[in-house]
NUTILO-322561 format. One line per 10 residues: number of its first residue (from 1); their letters; for each residue x, y, z of C-alpha. Coordinates in nm, 3 decimals. Layout:
NUM = A = X/Y/Z  ...
***
This chain:
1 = XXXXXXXXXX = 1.432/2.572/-4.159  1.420/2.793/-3.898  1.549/2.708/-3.482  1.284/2.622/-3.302  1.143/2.867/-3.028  1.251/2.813/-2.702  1.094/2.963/-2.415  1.324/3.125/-2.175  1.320/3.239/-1.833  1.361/3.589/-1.962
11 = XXXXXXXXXX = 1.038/3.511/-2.211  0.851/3.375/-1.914  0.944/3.643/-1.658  0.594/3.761/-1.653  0.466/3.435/-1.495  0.646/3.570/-1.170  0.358/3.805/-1.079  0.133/3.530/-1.054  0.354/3.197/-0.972  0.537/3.445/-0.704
21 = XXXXXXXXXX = 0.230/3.375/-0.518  0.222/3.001/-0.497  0.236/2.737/-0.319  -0.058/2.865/-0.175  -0.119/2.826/0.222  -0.243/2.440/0.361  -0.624/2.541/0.411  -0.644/2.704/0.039  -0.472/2.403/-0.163  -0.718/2.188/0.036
31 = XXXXXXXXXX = -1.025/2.401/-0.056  -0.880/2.400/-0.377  -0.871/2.013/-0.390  -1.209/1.975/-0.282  -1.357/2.191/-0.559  -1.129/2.019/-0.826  -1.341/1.695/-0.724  -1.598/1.833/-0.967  -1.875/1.970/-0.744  -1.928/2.352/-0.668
41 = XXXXXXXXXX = -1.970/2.388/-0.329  -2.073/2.696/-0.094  -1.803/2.868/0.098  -2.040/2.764/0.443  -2.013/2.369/0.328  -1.615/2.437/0.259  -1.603/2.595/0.597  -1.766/2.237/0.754  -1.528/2.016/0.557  -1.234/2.212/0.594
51 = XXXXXXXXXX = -1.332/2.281/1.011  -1.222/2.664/0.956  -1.440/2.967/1.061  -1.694/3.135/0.760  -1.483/3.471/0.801  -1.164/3.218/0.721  -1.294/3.086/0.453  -1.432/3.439/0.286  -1.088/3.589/0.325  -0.955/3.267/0.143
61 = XXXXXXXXXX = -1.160/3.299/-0.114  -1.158/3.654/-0.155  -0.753/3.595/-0.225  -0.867/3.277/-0.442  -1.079/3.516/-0.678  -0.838/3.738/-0.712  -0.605/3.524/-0.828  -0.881/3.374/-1.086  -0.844/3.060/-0.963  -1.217/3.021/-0.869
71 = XXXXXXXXXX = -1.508/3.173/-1.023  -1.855/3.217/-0.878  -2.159/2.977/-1.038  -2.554/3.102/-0.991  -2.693/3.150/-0.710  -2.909/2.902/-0.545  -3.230/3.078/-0.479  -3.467/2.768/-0.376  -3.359/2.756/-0.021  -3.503/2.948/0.255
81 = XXXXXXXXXX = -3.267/3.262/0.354  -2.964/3.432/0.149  -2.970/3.264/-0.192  -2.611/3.052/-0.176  -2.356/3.104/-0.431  -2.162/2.749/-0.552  -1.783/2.833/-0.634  -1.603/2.586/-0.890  -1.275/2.605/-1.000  -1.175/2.836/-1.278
91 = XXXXXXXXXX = -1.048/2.588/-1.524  -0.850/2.869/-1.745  -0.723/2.999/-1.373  -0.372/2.787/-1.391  -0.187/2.556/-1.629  0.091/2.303/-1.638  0.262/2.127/-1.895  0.298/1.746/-1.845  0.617/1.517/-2.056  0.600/1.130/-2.082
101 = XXXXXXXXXX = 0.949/0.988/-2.139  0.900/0.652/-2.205  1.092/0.393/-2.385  0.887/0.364/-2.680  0.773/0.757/-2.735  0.813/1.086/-2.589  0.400/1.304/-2.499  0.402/1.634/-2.388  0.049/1.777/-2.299  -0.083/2.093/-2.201
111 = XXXXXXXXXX = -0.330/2.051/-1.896  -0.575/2.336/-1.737  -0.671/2.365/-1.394  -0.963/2.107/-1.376  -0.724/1.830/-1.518  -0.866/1.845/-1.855  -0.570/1.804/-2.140  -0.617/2.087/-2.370  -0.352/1.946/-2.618  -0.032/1.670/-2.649
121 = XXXXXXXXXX = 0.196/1.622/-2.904  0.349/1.264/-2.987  0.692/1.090/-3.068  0.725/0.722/-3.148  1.064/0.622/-3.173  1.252/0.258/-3.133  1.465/0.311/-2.835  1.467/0.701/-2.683  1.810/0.924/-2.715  1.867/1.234/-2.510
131 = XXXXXXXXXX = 1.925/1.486/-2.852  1.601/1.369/-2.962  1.387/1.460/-2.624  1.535/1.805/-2.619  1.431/1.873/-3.025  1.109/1.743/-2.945  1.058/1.961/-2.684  1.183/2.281/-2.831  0.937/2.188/-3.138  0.627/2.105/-2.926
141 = XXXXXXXXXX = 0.632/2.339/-2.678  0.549/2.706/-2.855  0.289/2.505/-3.013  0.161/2.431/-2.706  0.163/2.764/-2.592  -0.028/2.901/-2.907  -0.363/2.777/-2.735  -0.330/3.023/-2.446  -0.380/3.404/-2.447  -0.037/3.634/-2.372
151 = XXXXXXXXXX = -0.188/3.655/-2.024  -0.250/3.253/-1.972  0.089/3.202/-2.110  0.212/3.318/-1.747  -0.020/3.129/-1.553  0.184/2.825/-1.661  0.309/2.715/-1.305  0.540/2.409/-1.419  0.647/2.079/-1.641  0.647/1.790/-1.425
161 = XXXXXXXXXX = 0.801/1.478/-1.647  0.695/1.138/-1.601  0.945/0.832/-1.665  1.065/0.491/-1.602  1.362/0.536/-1.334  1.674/0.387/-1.419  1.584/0.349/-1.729  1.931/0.286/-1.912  1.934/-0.071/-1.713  1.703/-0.245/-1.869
171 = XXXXXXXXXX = 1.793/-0.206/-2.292  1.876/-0.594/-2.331  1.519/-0.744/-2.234  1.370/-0.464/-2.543  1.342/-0.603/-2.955  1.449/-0.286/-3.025  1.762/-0.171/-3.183  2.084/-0.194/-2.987  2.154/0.134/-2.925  2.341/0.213/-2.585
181 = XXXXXXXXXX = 2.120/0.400/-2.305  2.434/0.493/-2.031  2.386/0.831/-2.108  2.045/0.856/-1.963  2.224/0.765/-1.598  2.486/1.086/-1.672  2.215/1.302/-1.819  2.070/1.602/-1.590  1.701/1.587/-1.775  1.592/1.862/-1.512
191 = XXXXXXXXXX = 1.849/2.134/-1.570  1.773/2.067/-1.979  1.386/2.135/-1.913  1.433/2.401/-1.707  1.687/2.599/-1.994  1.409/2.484/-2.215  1.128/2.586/-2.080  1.203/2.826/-1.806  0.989/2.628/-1.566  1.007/2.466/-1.250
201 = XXXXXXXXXX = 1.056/2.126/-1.348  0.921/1.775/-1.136  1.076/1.442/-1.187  0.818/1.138/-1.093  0.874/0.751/-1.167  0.628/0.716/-1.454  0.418/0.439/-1.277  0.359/0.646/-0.949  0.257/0.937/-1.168  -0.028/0.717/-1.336
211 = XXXXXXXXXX = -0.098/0.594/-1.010  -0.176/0.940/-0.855  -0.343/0.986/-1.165  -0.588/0.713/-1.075  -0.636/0.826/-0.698  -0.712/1.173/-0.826  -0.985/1.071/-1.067  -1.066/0.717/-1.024  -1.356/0.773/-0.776  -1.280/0.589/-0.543
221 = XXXXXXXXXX = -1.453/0.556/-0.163  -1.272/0.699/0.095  -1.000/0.683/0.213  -0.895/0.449/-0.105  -0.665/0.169/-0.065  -0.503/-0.025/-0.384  -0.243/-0.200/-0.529  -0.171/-0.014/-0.931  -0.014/-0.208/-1.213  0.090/-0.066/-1.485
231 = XXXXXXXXXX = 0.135/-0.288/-1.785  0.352/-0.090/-2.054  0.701/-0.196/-2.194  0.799/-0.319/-1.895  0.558/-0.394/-1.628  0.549/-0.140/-1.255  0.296/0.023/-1.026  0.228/0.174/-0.746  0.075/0.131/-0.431  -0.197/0.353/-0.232
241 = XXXXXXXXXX = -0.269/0.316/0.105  -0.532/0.533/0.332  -0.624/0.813/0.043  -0.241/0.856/0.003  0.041/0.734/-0.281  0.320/0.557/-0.070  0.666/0.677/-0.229  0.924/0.548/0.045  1.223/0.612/0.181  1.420/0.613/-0.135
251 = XXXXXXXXXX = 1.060/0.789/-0.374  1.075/0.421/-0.471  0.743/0.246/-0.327  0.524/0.027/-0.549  0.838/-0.088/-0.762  0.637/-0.370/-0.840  0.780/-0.483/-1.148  1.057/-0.611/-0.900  0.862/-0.837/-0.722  0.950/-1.193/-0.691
261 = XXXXXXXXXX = 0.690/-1.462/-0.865  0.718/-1.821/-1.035  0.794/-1.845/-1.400  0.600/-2.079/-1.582  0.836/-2.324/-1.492  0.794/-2.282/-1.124  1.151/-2.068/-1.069  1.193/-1.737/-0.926  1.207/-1.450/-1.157  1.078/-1.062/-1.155
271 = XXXXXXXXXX = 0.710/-0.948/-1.198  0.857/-0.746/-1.528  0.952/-1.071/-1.667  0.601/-1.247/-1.638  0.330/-0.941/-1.732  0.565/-0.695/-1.956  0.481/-0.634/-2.295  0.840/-0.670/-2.380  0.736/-1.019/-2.338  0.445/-1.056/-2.546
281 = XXXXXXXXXX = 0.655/-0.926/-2.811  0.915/-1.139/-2.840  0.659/-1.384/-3.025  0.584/-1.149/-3.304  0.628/-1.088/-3.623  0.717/-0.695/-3.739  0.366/-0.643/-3.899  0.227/-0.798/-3.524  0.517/-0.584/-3.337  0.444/-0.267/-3.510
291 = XXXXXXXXXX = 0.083/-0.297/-3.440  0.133/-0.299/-3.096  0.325/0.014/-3.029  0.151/0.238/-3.327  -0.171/0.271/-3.130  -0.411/0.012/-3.271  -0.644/-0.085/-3.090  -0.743/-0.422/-3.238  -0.402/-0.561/-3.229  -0.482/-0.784/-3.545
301 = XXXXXXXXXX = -0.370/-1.166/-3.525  -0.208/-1.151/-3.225  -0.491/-1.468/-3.058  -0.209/-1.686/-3.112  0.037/-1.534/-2.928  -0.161/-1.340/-2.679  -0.340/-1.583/-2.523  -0.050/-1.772/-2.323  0.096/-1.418/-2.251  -0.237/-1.326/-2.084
311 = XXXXXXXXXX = -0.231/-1.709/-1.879  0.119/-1.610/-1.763  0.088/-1.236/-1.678  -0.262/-1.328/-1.525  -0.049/-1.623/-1.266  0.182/-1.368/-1.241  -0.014/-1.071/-1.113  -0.239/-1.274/-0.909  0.076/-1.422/-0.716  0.213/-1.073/-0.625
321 = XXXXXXXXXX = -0.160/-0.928/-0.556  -0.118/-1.238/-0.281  0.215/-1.118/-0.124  0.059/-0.717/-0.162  -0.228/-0.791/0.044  -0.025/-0.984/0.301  0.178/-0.648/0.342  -0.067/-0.432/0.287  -0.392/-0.528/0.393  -0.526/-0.327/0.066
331 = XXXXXXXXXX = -0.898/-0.283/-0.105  -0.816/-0.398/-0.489  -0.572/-0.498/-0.736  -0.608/-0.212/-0.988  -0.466/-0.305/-1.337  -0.397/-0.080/-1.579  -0.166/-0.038/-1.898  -0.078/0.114/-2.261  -0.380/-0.188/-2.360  -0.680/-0.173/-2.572
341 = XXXXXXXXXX = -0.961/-0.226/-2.340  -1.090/-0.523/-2.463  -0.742/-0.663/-2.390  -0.742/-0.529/-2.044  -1.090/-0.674/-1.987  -0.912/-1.036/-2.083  -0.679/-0.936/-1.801  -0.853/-0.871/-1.553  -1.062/-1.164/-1.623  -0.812/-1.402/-1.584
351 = XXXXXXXXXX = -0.629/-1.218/-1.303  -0.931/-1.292/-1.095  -0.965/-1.596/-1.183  -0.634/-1.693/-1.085  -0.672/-1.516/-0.769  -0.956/-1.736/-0.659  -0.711/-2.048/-0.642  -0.434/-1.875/-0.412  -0.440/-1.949/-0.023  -0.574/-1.638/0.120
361 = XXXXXXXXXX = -0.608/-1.808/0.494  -0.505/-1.524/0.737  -0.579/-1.286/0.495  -0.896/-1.073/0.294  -0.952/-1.171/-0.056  -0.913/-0.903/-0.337  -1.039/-0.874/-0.689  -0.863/-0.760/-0.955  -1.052/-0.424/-1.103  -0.983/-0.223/-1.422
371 = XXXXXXXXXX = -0.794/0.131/-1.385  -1.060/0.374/-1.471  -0.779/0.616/-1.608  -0.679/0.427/-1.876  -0.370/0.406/-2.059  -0.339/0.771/-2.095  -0.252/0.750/-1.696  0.125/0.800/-1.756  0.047/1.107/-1.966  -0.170/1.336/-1.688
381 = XXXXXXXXXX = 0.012/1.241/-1.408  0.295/1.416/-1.562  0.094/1.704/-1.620  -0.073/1.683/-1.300  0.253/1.695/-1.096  0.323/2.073/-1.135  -0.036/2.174/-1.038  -0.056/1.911/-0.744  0.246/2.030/-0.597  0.173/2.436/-0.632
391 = XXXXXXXX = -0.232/2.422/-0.589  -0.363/2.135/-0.439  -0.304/1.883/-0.239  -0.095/1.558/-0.357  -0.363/1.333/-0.290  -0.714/1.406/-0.061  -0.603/1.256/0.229  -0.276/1.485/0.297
***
């Protein structure tokens, strides 16, 4: 068998003419953001919502078209006056490349400039090694690039990479093999995707990625406010607050999973403990186990099992939804999670109905809601990171 391509910096040394010109100034990443919420929009309304001059906003997008990041729609000839034109993004105008580590499988996607994945590639594996990311990788990605033309290929702007932080603490709570994850801790993932790739590479906790993910296309009012849980192997979040994702002092906000709530016994124990699916797990049999990591969405003869997990992860999340909104002062408790949706619909159901007997005096009640992402949250946000960061805005409200 042949070695798998690898893409260079010397192969990608074309993408300078174009990426030389990014990050692009404050006003055009925010006009930029504003088109990418779906609607094509006049350069005189982009003017109002921006509060720049018309001749601003023409010599913006004059430098936006060249760049073939926006592309002109018909003119609007019904109104009195100059027929308007509508610009919209250009969703072949930029790409990025998004990577899911996770502890169950490895994704790397291919996303365009309007957020729509154009392909992903998949790895299932028990417990995930170091050797194996950087084979899948050097696999997946030329395959990747075969759905662009020679020219899109440098219009690639970066790989941002989405995964659980820390993640070589937390092997012993996992039915999977035994197999030792200290090299994660000594293990520069960024300098490996960068000689892999030639990109710019992003690092993001995997939960904060899905939750910008479901800020950027949940649709939610303005500004948005929410607490995010994530329900995968282990059980994290995020938080957003005013239109913005909260990331801390330490880029560790919305570690939710380390909240403090009651066991079923009524002792102290983590969030991860109570609402993982590490812990719904540990009650089934291999046919039951394997079912819930290959993708089915039925989850066959679990009832049994799954039933008392949803009670207890239910308690659990309605207890820290409590102590969030105390701190917070938030809109919703948004739950999300690698779930079919009928599952997540169970959820939810209970969530709220175990927030309904907590003591909210001195405080505004919240209702647990559905993320509208869906499980594949994880999975964009990673791909989103590289185009956020070089074209847009991280969220609408910066």
């Amino acid at each position: 068998m042949s070695e798998p391509e690898v893409y260079t910096n010397n192969k990608l040394s074309a993408c300078s003419s174009f990426c030389e010109q990014l990050p692009l100034s404050a006003n055009a990443r925010r006009a930029l953001t504003l088109l990418r919420s779906g609607h094509a929009m006049p350069k005189a309304d982009i003017a109002r919502s921006l509060g720049i001059s018309a001749q601003a906003v023409t010599k913006m997008f004059t430098q936006l078209e060249a760049l073939e990041l926006i592309k002109r729609g018909t003119p609007d000839k019904g109104r009195v006056g100059q027929p308007t034109v509508p610009f919209m993004l250009n969703p072949r105008g930029a790409f990025s490349l998004g990577l899911k580590v996770g502890r169950r499988s490895f994704v790397l996607s291919l996303m365009d400039l309007s957020g729509v994945v154009i392909d992903g590639y998949q790895q299932s594996f028990d417990s995930p090694e170091t050797d194996e990311l950087e084979q899948f990788v050097s696999t997946h990605l030329p395959l990747l690039y075969r759905q662009l033309s020679q020219k899109e290929r440098t219009r690639v702007v970066g790989l941002g990479v989405a995964m659980p932080f820390e993640i070589w603490n937390w092997p012993a709570y996992t039915r999977a093999p035994a197999v030792p994850l200290e090299y994660w801790q000594h293990y520069d993932i960024i300098g490996a995707l960068q000689r892999l790739s030639g990109l710019p590479v992003q690092l993001c906790n995997d939960d904060t990625a899905a939750c910008e993910a479901e800020l950027l296309w949940g649709n939610y009012p303005e500004p948005a406010s929410f607490v995010y849980v994530y329900i995968g192997s282990f059980a994290g979040g995020g938080i957003v607050h005013h239109g913005q994702v909260l990331y801390g002092a330490h880029h560790n906000a919305g570690a939710l999973g380390s909240l403090s709530v009651p066991d079923q016994a009524g002792d102290p124990a983590q969030l991860l403990t109570q609402a993982s699916l590490y812990s719904l797990e540990q009650g089934l049999d291999t046919q039951q186990w394997a079912a819930l990591w290959d993708g089915d969405t039925y989850w066959p003869g679990l009832a049994e099992t799954l039933n008392p997990w949803l009670q207890q992860a239910a308690k659990a999340l309605a207890y820290a939804g409590l102590n969030c909104q105390a701190v917070l002062d938030t809109q919703y408790l948004i739950i999300e999670g690698n779930l079919p949706e009928w599952v997540k619909a169970q959820l939810v159901a209970a969530t709220n109905e175990q927030l309904r007997h907590q003591d909210w005096r001195g405080l505004h009640a919240i209702e647990a809601r559905p993320g509208f992402v869906g499980g594949n949250a994880q999975v964009l946000g990673s791909a989103n990171l590289p185009l956020a960061s070089r074209l847009f805005l991280h969220t609408p409200g910066q």
